[in-house]
C-alpha positions in Angstrom: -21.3 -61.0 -18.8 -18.4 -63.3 -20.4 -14.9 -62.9 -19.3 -14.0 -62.0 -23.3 -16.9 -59.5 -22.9 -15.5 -57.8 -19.7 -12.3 -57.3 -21.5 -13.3 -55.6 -24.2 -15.8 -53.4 -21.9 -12.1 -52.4 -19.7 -10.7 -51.7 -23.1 -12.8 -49.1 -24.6 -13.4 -47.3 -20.9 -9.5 -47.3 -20.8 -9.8 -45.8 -24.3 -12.3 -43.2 -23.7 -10.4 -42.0 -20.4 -7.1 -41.7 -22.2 -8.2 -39.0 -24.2 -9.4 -37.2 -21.8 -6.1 -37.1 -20.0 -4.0 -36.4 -23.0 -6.1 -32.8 -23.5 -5.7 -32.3 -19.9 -3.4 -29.1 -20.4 -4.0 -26.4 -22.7 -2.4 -25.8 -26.1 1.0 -25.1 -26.2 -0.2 -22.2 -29.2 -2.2 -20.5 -26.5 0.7 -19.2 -25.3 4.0 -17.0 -25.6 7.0 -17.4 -24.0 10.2 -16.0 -23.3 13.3 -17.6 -21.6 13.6 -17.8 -18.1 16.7 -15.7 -17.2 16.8 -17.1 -13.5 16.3 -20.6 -14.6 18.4 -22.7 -16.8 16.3 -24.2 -19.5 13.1 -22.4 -18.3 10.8 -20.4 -19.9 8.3 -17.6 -18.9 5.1 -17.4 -20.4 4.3 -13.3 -21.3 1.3 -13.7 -22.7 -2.3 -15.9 -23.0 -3.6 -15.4 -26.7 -6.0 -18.6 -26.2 -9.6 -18.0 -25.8 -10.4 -20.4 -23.2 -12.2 -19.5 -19.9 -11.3 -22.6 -18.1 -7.2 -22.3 -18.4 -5.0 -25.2 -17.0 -1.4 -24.2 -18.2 1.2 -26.7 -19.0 4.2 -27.6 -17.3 6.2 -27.7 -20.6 5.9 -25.4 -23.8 8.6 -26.3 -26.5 9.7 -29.1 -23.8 11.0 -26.7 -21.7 9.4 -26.2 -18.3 7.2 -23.4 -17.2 9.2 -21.9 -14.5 7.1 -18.8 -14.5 3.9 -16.8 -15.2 5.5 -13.4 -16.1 4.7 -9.7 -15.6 1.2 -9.2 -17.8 0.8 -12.5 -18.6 -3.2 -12.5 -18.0 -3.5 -9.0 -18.0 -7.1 -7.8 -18.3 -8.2 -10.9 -19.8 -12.0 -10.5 -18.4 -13.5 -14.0 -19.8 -10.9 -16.3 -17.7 -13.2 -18.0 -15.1 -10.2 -20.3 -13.6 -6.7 -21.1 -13.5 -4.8 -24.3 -13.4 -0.8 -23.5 -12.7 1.4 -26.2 -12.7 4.2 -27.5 -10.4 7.2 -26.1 -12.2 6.1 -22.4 -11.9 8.3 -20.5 -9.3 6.6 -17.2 -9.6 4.1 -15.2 -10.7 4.8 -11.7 -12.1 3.5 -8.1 -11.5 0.0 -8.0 -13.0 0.2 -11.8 -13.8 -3.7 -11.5 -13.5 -4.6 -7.8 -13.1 -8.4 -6.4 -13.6 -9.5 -10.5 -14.3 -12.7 -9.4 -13.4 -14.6 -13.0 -13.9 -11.7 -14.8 -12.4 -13.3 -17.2 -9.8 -10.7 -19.8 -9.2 -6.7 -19.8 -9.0 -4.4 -23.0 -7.9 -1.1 -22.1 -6.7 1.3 -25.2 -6.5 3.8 -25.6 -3.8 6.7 -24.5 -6.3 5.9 -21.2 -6.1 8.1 -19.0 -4.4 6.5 -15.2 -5.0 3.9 -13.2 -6.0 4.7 -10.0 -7.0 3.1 -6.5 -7.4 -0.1 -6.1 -8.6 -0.6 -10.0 -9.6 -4.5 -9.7 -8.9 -5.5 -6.7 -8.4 -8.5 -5.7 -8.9 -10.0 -9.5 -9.1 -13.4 -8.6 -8.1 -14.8 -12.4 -9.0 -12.0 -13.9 -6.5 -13.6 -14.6 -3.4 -10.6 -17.1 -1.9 -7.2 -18.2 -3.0 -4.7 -20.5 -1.0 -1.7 -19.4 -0.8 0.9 -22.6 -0.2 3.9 -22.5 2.1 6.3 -21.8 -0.1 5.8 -18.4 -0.7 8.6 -16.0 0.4 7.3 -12.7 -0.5 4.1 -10.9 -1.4 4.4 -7.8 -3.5 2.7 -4.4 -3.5 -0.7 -4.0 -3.7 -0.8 -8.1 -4.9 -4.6 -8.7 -3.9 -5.7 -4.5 -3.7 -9.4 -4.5 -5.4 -10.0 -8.6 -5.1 -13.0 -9.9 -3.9 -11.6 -11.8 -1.4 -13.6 -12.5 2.0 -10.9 -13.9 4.0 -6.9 -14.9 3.8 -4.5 -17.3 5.7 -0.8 -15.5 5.4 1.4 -18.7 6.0 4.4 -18.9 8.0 6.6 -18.7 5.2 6.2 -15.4 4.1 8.7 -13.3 5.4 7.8 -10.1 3.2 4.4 -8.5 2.5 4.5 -5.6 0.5 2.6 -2.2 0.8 -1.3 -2.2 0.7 -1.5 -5.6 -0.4 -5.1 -6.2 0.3 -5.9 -2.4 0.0 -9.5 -2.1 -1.0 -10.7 -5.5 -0.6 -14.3 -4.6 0.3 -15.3 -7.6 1.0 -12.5 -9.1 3.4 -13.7 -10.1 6.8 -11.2 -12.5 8.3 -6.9 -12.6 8.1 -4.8 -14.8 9.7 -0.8 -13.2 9.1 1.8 -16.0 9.7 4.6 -15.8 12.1 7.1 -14.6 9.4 5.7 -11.1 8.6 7.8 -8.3 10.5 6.0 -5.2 9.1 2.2 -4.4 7.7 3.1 -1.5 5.2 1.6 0.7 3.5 2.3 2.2 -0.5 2.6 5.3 -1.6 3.5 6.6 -4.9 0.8 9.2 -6.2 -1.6 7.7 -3.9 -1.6 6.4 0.0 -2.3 3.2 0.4 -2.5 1.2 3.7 -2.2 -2.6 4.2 -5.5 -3.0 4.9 -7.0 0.2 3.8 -10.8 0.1 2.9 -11.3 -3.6 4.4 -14.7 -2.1 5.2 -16.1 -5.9 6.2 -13.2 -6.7 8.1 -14.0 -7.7 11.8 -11.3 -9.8 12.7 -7.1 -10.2 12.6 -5.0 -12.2 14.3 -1.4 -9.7 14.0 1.1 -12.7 15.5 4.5 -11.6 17.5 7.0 -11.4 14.8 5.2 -8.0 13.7 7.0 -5.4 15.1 5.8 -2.4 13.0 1.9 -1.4 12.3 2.6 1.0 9.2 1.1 4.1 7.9 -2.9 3.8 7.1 -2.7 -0.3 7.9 -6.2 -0.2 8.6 -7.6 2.9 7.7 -11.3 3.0 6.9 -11.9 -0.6 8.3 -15.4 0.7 9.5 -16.2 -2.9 11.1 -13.0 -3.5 12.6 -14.1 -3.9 16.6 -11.1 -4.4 18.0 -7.3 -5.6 17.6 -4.9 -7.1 19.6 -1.3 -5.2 19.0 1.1 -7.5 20.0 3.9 -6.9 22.8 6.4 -7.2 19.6 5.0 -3.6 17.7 7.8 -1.4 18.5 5.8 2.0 16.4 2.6 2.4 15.0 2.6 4.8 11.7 0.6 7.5 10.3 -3.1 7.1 10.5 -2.6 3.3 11.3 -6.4 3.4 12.6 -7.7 6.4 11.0 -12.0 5.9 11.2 -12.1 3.0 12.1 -15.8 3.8 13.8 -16.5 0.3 15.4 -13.3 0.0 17.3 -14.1 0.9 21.1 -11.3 -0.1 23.0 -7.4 -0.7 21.9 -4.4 -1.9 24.1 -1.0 -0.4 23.8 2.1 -2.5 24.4 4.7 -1.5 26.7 7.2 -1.3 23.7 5.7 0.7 22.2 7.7 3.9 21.8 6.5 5.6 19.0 2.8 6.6 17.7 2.2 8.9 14.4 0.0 11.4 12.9 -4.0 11.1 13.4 -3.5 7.2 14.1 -6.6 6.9 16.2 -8.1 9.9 14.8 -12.2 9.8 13.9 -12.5 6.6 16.2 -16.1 7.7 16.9 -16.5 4.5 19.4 -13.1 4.9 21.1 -13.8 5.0 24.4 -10.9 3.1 26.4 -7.5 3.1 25.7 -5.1 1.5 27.8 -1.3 2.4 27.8 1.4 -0.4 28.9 4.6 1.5 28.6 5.7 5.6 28.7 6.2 7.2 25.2 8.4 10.1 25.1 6.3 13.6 23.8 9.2 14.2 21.1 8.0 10.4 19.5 4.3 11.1 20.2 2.6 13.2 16.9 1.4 16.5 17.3 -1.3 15.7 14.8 -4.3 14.4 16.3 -3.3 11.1 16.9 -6.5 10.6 19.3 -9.6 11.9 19.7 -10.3 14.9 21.8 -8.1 15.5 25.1 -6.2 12.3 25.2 -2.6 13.1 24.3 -2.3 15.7 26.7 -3.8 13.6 29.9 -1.4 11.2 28.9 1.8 13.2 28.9 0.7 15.5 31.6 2.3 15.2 35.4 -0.2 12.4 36.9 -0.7 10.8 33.4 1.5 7.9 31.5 0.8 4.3 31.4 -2.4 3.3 32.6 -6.1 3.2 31.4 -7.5 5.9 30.0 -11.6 6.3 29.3 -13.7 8.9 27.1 -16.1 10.4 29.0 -19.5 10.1 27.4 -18.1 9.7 23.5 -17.1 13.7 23.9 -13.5 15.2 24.0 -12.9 14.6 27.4 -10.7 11.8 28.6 -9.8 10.8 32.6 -7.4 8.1 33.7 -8.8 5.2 35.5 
């Protein structure tokens, strides 16, 4: 091939490339905004009106950034297959993403800072999401319903909201980062725990800086074998635990000073349970929070910390 051939070979690839480039983002029409009352300049986008399954949002609309995805913004928009979001976003809004039931694919960029209420619930198609370091906060019931099968909370999040993976069927595996100080659960019309439902989750890894297990934080998790509680989890809430049928053994940190209402309560495999530290009766529930006789062993005269076991999977419990 001659050099003057060569040339005009790089020319046309250059010119068949730049298109391609230049109709990387989607149309600015697909989309409307609002402004951006936290950010100078910014705007919000409130709503997708494009028709595209395959959306990759642009950083500018009306060349002014896209500082935010905002509450609604994808709302029930069952076609949309994946999303592109781009470095300017800050945060996505409540229901950003809600009941996206095809949504298979979702790129957070480093620039976001929260994800709030709601933002993909009930995302049935979304089997894995990264979530980048510089999210702050997690809101209520944010992944509840997903199809997620497993997580990696990163250091960076300090708050997690209630019954953020509620319902996630699916879920087998969670990491929670070292900023998380309390799994909680939601309640408004309806309880709603963490974890609740996680029915294929087998393994978490709870890290130090947890130092409250709220209400129903894992109730239902039906494969859920065991758990480490850390020495950090000062109370463990209302049916933290509640049927959790695989779990056979549980350890109970020394700081532990307060456990509530049916926590361990329809543990059919329970069988060993192993107190660190003394919990007053007045901070211990009256409401079945084990199964069978294991309450009263442990607050009787020759009971307290220690390991307890249940004697052939009936009522009856005896210290070790």
């Amino acid at each position: 091939m001659k050099n003057n051939e060569i040339v005009l070979w790089f020319v046309l690839m250059v010119m068949a490339i730049i298109p391609v480039y230049a109709q990387q983002y989607d149309s600015e029409k697909d989309f409307q905004i609002d402004w951006d009352p936290n950010v100078k300049d910014g705007v919000v986008i409130t709503k997708y009106i494009g028709t595209k399954k395959e959306i990759n949002i642009p950083p500018k609309i009306q060349n002014y950034p896209v500082t935010g995805i905002g509450n609604n913004a994808f709302y029930d928009k069952k076609n949309i297959t994946s999303v592109t979001i781009p470095n300017s976003v800050k945060s996505i809004g409540m229901w950003a993403f809600h009941w996206c039931t095809s949504l298979t694919s979702v790129t957070i960029p480093n620039s976001v800072t929260s994800i709030e209420g709601s933002a993909f619930y009930g995302c049935t198609s979304l089997t894995s999401i990264t979530i980048p370091n510089s999210v702050k906060s997690i809101g209520d019931l944010a992944f509840m319903s997903s199809g997620l099968t497993s997580i990696n909370i990163p250091d960076s999040v300090t708050s997690m909201g209630g019954g953020t993976f509620s319902d996630c069927k699916k879920l087998a595996r969670v990491t929670i980062g070292n900023g998380v100080t309390s799994i909680d659960s939601f309640t408004i019309d309806v309880f709603e725990g963490a974890f609740q439902y996680c029915t294929s989750l087998t393994s978490i890894t709870i890290p130090n800086s947890v130092t409250r297990i709220g209400g129903g934080a894992f109730y239902g998790c039906t494969s859920l074998t065991g758990i480490t509680i850390p020495n950090s989890v000062t109370s463990i809430g209302e049916y933290a635990f509640y049927k959790c049928t695989s779990l056979a053994s549980i350890n109970i940190p020394n700081r532990v000073t307060s456990i509530g209402d049916c926590v361990f309560d329809g543990c059919s495999s329970l069988t060993s349970v192993t107190f660190q530290g003394t919990i007053l009766s007045k901070n211990f529930s009256d409401d079945n929070p084990f199964p069978g006789d294991l309450k009263d062993k442990y607050l009787a005269k020759d009971g307290g910390p220690g390991t307890y076991r249940r004697l052939s999977g009936g009522e009856t419990w005896r210290k070790q």
